[in-house]
mmCIF file of the protein (N, C-alpha, C, O) and its ligand, coordinates in Angstrom:
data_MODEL
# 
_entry.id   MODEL 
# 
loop_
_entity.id 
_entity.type 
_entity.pdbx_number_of_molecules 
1 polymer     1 
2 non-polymer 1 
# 
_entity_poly.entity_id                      1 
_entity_poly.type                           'polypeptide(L)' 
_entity_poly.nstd_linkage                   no 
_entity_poly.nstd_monomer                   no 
_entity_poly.pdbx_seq_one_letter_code       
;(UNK)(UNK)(UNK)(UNK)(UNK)(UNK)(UNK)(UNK)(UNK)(UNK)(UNK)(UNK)(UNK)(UNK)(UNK)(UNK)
(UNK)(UNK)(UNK)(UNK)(UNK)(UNK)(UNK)(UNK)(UNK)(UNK)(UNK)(UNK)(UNK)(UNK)(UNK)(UNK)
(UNK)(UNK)(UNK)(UNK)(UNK)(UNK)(UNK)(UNK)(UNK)(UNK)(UNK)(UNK)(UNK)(UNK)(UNK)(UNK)
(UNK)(UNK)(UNK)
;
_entity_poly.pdbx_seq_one_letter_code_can   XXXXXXXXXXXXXXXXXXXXXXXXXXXXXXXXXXXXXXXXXXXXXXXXXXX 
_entity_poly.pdbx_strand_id                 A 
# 
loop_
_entity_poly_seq.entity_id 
_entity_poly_seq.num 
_entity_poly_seq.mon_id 
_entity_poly_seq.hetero 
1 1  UNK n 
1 2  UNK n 
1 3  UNK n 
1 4  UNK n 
1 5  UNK n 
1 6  UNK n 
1 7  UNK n 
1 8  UNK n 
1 9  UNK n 
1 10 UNK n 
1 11 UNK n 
1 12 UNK n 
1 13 UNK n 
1 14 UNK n 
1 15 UNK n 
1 16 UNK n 
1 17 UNK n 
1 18 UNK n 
1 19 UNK n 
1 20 UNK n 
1 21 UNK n 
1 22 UNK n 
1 23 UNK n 
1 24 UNK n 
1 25 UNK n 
1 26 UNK n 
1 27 UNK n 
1 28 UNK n 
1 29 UNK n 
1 30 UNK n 
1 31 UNK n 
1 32 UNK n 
1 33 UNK n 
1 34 UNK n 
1 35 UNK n 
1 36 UNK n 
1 37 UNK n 
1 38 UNK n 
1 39 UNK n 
1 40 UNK n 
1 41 UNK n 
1 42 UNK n 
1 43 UNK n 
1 44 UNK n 
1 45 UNK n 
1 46 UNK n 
1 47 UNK n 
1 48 UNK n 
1 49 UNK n 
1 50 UNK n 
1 51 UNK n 
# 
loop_
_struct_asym.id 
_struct_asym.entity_id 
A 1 
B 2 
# 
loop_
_chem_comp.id 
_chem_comp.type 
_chem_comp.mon_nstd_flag 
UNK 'L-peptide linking' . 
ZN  non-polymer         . 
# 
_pdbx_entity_nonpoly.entity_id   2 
_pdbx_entity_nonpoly.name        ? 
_pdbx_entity_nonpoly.comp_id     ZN 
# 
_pdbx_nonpoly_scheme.asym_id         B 
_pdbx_nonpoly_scheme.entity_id       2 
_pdbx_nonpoly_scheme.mon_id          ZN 
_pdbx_nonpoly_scheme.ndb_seq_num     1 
_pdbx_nonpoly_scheme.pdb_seq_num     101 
_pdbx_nonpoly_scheme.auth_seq_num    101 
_pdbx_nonpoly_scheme.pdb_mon_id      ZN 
_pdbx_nonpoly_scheme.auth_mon_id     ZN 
_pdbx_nonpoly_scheme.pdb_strand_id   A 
_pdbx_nonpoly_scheme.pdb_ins_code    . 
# 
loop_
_atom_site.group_PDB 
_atom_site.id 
_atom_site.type_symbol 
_atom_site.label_atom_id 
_atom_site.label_alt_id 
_atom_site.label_comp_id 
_atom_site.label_asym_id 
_atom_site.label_entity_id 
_atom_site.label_seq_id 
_atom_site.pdbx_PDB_ins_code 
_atom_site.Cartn_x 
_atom_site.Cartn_y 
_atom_site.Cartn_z 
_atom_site.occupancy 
_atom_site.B_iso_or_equiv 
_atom_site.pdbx_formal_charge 
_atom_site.auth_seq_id 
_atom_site.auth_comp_id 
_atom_site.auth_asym_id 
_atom_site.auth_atom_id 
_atom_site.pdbx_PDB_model_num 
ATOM   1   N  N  . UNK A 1 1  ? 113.823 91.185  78.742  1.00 0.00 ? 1   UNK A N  1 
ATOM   2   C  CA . UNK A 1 1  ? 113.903 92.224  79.772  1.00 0.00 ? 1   UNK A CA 1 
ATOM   3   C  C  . UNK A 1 1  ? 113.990 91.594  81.162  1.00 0.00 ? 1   UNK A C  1 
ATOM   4   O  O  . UNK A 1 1  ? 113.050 90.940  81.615  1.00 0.00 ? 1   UNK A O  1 
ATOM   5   N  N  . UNK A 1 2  ? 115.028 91.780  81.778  1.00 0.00 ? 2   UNK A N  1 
ATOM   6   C  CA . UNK A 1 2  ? 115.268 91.296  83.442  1.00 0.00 ? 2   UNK A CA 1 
ATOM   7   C  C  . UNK A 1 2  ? 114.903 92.715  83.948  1.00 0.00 ? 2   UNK A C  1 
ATOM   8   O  O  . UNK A 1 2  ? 115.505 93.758  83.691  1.00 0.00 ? 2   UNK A O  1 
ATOM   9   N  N  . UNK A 1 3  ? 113.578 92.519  84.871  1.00 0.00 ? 3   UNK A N  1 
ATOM   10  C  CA . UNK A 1 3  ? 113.561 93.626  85.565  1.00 0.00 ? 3   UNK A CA 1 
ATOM   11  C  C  . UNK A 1 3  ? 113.303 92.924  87.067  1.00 0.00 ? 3   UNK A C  1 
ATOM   12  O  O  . UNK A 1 3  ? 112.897 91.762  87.100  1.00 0.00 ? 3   UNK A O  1 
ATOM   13  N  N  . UNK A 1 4  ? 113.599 93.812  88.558  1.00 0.00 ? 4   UNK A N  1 
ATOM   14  C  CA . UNK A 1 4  ? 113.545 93.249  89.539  1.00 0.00 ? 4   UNK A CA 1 
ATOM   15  C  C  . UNK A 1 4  ? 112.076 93.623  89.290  1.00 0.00 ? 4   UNK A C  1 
ATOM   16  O  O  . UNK A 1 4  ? 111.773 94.419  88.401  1.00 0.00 ? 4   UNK A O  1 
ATOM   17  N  N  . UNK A 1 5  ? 111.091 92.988  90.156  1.00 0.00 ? 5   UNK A N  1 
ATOM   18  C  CA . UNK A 1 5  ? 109.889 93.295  90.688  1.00 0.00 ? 5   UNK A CA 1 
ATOM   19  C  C  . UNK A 1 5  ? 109.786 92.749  91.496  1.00 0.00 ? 5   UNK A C  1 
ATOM   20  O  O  . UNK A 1 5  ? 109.164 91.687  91.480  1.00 0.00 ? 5   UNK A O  1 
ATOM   21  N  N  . UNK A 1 6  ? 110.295 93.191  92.454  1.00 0.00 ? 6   UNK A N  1 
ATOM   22  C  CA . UNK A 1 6  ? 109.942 93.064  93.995  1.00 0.00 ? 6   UNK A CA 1 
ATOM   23  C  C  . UNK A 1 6  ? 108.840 93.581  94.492  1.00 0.00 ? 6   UNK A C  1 
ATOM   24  O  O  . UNK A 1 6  ? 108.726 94.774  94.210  1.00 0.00 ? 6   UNK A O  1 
ATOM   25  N  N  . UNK A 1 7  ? 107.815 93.059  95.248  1.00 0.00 ? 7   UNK A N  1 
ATOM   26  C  CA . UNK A 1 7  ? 107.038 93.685  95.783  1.00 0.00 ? 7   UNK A CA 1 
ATOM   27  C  C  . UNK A 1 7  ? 106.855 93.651  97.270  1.00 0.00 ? 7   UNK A C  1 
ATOM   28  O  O  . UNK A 1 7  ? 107.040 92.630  97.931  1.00 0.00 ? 7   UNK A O  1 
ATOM   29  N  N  . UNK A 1 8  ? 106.484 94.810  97.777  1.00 0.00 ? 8   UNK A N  1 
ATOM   30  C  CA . UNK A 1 8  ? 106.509 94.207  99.518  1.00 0.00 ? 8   UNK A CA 1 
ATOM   31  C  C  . UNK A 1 8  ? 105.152 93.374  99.645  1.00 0.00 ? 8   UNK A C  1 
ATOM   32  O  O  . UNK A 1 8  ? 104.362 93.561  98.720  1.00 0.00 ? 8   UNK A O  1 
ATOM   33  N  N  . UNK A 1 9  ? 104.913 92.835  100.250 1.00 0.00 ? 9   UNK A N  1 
ATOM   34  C  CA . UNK A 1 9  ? 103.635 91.738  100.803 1.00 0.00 ? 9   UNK A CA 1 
ATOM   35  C  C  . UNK A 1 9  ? 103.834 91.498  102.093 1.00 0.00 ? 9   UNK A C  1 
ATOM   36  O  O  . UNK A 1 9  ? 104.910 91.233  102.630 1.00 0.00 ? 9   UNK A O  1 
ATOM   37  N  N  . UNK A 1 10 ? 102.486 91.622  102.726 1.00 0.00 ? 10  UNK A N  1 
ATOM   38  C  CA . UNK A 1 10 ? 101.875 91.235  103.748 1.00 0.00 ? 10  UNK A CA 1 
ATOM   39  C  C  . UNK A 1 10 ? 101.340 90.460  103.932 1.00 0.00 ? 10  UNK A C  1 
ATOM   40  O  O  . UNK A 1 10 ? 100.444 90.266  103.109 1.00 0.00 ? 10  UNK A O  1 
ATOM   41  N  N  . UNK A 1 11 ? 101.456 89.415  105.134 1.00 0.00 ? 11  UNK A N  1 
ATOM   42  C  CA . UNK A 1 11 ? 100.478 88.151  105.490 1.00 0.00 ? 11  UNK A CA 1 
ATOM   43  C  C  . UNK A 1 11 ? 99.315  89.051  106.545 1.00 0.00 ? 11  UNK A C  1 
ATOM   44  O  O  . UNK A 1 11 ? 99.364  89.664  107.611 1.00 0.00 ? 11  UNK A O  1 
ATOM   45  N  N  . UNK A 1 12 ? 98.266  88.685  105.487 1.00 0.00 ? 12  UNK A N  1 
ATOM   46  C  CA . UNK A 1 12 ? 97.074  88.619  106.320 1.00 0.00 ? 12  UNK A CA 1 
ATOM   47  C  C  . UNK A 1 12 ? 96.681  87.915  107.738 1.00 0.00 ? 12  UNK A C  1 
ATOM   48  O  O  . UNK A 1 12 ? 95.837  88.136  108.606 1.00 0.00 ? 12  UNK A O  1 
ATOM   49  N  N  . UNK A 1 13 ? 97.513  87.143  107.578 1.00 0.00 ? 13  UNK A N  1 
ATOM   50  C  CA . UNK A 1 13 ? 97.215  86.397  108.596 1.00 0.00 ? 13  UNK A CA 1 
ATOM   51  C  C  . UNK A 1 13 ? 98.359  86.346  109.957 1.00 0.00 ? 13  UNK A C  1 
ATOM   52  O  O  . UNK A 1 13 ? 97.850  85.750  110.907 1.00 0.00 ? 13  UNK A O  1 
ATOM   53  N  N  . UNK A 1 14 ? 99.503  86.747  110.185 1.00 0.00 ? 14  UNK A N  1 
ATOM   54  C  CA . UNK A 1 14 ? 100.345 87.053  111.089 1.00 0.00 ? 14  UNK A CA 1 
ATOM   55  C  C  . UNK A 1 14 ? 100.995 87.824  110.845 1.00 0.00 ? 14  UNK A C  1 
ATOM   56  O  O  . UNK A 1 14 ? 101.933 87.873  111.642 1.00 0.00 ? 14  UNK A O  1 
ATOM   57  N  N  . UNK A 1 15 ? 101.055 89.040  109.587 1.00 0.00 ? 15  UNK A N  1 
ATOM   58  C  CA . UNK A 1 15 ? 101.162 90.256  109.662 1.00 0.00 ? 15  UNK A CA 1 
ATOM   59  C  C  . UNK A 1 15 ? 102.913 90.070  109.287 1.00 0.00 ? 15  UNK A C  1 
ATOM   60  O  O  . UNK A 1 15 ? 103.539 91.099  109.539 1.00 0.00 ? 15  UNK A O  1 
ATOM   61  N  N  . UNK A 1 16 ? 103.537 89.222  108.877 1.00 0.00 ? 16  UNK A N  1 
ATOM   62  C  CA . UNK A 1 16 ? 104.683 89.210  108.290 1.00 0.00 ? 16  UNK A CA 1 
ATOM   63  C  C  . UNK A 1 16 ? 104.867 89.852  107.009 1.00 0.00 ? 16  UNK A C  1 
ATOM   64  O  O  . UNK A 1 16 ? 104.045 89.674  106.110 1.00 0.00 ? 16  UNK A O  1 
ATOM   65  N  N  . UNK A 1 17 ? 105.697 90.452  106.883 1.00 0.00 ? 17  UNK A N  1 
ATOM   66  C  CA . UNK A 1 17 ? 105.849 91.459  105.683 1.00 0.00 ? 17  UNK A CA 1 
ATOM   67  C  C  . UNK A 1 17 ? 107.410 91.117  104.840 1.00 0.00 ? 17  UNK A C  1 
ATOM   68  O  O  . UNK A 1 17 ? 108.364 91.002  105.610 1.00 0.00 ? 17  UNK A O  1 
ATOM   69  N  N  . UNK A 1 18 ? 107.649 90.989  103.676 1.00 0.00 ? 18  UNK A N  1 
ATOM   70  C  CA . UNK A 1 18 ? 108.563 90.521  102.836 1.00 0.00 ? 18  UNK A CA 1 
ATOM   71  C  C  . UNK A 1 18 ? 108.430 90.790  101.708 1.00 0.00 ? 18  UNK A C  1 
ATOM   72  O  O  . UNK A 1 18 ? 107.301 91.175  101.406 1.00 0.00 ? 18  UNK A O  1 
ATOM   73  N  N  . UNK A 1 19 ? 109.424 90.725  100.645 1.00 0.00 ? 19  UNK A N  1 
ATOM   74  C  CA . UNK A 1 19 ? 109.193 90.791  99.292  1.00 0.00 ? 19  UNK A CA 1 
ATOM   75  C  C  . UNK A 1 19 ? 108.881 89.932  98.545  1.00 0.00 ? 19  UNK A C  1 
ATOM   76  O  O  . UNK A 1 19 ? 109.085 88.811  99.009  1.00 0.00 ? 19  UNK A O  1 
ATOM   77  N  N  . UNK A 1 20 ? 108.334 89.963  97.260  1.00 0.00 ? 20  UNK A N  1 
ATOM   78  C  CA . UNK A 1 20 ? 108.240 88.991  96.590  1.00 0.00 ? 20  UNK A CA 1 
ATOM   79  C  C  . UNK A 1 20 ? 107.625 89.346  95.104  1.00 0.00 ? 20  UNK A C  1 
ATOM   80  O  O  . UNK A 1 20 ? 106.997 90.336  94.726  1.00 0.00 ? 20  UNK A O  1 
ATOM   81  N  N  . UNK A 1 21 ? 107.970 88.372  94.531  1.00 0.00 ? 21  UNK A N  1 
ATOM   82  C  CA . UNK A 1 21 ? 107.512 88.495  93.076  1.00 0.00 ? 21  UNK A CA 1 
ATOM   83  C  C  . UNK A 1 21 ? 105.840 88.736  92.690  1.00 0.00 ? 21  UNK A C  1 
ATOM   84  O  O  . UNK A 1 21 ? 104.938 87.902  92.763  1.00 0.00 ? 21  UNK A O  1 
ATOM   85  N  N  . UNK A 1 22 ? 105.781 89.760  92.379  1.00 0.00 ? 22  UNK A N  1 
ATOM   86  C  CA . UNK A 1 22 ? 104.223 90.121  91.761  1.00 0.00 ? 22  UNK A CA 1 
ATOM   87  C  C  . UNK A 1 22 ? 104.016 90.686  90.510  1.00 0.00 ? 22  UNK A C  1 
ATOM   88  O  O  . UNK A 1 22 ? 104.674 91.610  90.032  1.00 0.00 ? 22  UNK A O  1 
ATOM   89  N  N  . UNK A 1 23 ? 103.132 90.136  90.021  1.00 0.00 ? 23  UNK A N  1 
ATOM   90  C  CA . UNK A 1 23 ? 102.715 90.617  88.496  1.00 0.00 ? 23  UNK A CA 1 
ATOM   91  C  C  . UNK A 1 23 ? 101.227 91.279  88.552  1.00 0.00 ? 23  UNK A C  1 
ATOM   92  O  O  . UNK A 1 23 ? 100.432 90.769  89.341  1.00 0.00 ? 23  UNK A O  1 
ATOM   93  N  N  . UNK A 1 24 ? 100.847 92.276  87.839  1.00 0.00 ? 24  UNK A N  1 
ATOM   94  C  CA . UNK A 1 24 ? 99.572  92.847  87.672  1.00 0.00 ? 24  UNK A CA 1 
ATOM   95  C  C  . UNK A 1 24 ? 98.979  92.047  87.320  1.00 0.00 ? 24  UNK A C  1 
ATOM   96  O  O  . UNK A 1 24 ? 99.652  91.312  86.597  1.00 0.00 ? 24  UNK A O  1 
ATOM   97  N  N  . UNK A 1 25 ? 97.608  91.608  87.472  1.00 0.00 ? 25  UNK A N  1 
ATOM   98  C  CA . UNK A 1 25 ? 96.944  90.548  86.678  1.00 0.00 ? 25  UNK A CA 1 
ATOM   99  C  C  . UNK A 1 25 ? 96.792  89.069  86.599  1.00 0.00 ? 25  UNK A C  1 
ATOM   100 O  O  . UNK A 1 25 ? 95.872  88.349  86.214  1.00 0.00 ? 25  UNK A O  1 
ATOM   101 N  N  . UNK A 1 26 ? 98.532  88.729  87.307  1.00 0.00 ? 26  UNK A N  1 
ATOM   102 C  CA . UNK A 1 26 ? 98.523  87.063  86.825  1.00 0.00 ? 26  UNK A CA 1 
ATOM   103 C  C  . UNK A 1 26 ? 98.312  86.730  88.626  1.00 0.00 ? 26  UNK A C  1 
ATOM   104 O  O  . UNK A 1 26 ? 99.110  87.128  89.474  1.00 0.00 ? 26  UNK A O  1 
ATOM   105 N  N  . UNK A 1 27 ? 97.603  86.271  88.794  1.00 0.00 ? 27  UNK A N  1 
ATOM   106 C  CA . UNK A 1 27 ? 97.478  85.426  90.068  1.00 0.00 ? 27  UNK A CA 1 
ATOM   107 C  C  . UNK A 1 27 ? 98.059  84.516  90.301  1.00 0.00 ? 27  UNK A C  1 
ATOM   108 O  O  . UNK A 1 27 ? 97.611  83.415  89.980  1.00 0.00 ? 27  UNK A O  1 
ATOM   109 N  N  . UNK A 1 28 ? 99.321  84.655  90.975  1.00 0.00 ? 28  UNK A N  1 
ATOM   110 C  CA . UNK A 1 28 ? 100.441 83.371  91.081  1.00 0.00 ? 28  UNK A CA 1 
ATOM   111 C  C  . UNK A 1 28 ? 99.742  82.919  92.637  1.00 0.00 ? 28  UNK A C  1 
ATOM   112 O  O  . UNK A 1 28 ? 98.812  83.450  93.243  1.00 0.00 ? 28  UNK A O  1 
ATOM   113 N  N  . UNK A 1 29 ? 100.470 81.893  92.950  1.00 0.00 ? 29  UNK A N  1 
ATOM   114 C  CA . UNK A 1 29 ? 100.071 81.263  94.007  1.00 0.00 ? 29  UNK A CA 1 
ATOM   115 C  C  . UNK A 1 29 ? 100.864 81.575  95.255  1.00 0.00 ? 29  UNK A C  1 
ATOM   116 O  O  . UNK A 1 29 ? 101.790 80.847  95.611  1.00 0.00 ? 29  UNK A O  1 
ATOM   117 N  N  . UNK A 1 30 ? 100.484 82.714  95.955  1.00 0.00 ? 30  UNK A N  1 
ATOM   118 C  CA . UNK A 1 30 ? 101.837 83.001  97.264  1.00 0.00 ? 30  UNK A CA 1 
ATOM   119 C  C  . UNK A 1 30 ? 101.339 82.910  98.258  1.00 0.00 ? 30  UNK A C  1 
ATOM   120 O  O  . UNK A 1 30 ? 100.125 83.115  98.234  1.00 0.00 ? 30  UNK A O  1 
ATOM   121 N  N  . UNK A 1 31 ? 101.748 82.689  99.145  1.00 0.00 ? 31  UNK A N  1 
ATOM   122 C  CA . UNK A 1 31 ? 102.306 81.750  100.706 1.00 0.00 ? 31  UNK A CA 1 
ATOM   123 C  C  . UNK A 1 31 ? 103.255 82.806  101.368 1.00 0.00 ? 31  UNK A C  1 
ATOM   124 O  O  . UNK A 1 31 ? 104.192 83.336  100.772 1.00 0.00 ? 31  UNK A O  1 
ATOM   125 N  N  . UNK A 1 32 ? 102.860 83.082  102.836 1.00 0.00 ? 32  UNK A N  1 
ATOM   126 C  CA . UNK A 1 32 ? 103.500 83.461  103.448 1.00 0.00 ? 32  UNK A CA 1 
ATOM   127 C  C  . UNK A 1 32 ? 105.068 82.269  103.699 1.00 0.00 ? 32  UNK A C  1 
ATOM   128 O  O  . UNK A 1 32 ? 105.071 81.040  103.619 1.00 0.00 ? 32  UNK A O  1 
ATOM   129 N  N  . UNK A 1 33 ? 106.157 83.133  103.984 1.00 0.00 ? 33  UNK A N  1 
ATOM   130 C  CA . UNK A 1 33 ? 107.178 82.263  104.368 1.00 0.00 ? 33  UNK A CA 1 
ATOM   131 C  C  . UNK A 1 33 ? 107.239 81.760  105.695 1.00 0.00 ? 33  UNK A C  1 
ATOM   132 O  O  . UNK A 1 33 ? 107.960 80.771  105.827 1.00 0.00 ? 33  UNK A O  1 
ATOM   133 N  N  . UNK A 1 34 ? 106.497 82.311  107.014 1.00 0.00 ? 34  UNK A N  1 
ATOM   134 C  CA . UNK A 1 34 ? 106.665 82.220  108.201 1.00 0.00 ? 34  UNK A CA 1 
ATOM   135 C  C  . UNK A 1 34 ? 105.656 80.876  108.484 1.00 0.00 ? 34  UNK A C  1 
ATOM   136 O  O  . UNK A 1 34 ? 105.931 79.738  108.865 1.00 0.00 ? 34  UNK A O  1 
ATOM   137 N  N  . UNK A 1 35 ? 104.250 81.577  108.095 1.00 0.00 ? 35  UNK A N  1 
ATOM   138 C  CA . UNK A 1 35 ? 103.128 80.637  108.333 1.00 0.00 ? 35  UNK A CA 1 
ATOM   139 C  C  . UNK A 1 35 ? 102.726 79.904  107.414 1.00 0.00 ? 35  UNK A C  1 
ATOM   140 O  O  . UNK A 1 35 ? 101.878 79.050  107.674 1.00 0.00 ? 35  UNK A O  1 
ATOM   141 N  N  . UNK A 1 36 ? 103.137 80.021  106.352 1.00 0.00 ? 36  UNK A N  1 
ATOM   142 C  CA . UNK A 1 36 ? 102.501 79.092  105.027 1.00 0.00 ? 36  UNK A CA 1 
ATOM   143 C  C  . UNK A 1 36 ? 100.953 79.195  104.822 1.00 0.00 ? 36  UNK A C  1 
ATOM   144 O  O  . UNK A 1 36 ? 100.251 78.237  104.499 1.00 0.00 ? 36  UNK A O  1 
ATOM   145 N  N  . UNK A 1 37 ? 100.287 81.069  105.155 1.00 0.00 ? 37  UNK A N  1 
ATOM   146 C  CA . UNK A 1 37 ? 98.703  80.840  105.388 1.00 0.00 ? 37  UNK A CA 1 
ATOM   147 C  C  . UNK A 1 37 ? 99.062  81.566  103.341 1.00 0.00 ? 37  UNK A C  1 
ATOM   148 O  O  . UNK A 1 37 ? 100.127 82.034  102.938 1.00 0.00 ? 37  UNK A O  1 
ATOM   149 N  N  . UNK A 1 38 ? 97.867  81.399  102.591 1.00 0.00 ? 38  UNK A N  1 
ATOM   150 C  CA . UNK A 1 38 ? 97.683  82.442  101.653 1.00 0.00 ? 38  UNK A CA 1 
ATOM   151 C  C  . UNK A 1 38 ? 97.159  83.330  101.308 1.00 0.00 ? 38  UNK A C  1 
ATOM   152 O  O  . UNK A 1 38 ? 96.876  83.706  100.170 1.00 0.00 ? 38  UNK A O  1 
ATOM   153 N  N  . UNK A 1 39 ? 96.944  83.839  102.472 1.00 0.00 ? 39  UNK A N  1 
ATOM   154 C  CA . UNK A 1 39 ? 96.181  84.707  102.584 1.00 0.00 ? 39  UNK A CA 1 
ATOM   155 C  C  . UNK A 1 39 ? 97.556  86.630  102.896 1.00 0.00 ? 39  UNK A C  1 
ATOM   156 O  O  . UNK A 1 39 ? 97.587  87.421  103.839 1.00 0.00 ? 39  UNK A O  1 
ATOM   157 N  N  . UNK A 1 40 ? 98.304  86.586  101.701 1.00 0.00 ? 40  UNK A N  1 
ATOM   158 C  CA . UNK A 1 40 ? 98.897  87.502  101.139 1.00 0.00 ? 40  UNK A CA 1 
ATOM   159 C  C  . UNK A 1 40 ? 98.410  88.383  100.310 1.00 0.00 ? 40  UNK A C  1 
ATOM   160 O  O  . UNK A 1 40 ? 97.529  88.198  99.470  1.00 0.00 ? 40  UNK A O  1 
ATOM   161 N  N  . UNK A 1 41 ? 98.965  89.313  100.537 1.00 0.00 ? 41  UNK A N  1 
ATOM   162 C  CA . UNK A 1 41 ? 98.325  90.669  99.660  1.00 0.00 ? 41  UNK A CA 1 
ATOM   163 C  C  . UNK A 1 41 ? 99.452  91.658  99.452  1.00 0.00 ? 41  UNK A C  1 
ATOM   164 O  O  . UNK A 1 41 ? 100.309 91.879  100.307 1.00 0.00 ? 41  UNK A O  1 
ATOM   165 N  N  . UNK A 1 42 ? 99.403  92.227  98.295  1.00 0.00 ? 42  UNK A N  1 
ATOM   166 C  CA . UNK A 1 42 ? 100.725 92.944  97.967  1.00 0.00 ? 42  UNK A CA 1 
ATOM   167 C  C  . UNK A 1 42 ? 100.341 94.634  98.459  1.00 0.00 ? 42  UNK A C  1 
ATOM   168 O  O  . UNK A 1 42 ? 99.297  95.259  98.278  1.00 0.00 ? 42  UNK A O  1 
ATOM   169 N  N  . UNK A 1 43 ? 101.256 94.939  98.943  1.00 0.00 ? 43  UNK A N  1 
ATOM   170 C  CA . UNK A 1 43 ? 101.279 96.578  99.600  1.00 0.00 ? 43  UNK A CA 1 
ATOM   171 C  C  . UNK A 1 43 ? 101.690 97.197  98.564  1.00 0.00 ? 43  UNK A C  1 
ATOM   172 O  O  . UNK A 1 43 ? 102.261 96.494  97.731  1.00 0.00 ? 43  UNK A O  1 
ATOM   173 N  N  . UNK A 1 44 ? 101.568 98.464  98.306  1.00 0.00 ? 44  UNK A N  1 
ATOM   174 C  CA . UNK A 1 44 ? 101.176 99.834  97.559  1.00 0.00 ? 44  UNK A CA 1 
ATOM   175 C  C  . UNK A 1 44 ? 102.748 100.155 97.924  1.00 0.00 ? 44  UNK A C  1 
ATOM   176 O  O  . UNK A 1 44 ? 103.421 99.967  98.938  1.00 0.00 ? 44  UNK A O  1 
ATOM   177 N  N  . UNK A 1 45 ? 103.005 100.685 96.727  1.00 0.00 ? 45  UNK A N  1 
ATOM   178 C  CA . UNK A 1 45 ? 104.421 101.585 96.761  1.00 0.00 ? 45  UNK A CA 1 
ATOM   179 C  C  . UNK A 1 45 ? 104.231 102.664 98.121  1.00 0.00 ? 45  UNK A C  1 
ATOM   180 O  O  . UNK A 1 45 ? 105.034 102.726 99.053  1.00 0.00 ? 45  UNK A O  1 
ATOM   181 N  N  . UNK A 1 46 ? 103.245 103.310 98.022  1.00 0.00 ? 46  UNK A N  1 
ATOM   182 C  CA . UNK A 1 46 ? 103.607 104.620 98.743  1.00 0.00 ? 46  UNK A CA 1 
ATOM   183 C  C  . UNK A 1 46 ? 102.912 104.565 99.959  1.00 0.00 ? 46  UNK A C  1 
ATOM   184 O  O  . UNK A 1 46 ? 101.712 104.294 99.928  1.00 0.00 ? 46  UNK A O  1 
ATOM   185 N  N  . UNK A 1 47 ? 103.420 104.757 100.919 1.00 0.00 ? 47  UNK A N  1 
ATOM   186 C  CA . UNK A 1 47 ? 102.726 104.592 102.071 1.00 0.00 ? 47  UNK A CA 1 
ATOM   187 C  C  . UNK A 1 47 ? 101.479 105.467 102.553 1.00 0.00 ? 47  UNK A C  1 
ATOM   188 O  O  . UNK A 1 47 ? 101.198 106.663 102.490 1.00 0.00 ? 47  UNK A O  1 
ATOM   189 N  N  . UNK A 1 48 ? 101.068 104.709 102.891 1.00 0.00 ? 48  UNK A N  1 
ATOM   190 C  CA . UNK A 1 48 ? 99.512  105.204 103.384 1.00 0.00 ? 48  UNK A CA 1 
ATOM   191 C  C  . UNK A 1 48 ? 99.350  105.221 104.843 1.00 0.00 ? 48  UNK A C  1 
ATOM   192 O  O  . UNK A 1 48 ? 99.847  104.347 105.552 1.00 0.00 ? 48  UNK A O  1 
ATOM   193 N  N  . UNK A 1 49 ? 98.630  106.250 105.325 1.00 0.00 ? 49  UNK A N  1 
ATOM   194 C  CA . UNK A 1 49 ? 98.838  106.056 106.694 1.00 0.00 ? 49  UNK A CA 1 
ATOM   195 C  C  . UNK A 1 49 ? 97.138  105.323 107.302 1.00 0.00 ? 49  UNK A C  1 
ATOM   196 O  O  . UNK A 1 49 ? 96.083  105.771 106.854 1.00 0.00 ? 49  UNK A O  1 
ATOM   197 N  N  . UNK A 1 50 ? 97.173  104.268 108.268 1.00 0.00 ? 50  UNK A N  1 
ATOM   198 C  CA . UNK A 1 50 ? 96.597  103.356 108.440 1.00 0.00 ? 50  UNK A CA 1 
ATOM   199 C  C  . UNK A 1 50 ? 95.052  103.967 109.083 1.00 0.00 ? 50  UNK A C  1 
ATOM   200 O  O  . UNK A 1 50 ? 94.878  104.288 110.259 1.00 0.00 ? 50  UNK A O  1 
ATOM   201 N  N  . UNK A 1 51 ? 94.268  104.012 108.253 1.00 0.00 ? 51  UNK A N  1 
ATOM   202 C  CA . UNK A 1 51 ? 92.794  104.801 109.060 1.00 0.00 ? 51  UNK A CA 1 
ATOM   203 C  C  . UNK A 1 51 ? 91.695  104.158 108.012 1.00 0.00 ? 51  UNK A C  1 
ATOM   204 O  O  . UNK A 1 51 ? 90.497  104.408 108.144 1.00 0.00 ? 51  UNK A O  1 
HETATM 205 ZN ZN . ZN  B 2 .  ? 102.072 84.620  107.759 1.00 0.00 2 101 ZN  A ZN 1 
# 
C-alpha cells in the first residue's frame, strides 16, 4: 500500500510549519528543516482555533 501521509508539523521552537512523514505510534526522529531544533510536533487535521 503507497499511501501519502503527509502531515503538517510545527517547530516548537521557531514556529516553522511543513509537511512531513508521520506515523501513529512509531517515534521517528524529526528535525525541523529551518533550525534543525527537535522539538516538532505534528498538527491535527482540523483546525482549532488557538485559546
Ligand atoms: Zn525550527
Amino acid at each position: 500500500m503507497a499511501e501519502d501521509n503527509n502531515t503538517k508539523m510545527k517547530c516548537m521552537r521557531c514556529g516553522h510549519e511543513f509537511f512531513g512523514h508521520y506515523e501513529k505510534g512509531v517515534a521517528e526522529e524529526r528535525s525541523c528543516p529551518k533550525c534543525g531544533s527537535f522539538s516538532v510536533r505534528p498538527l491535527p487535521e482540523k483546525k482549532k482555533p488557538t485559546g
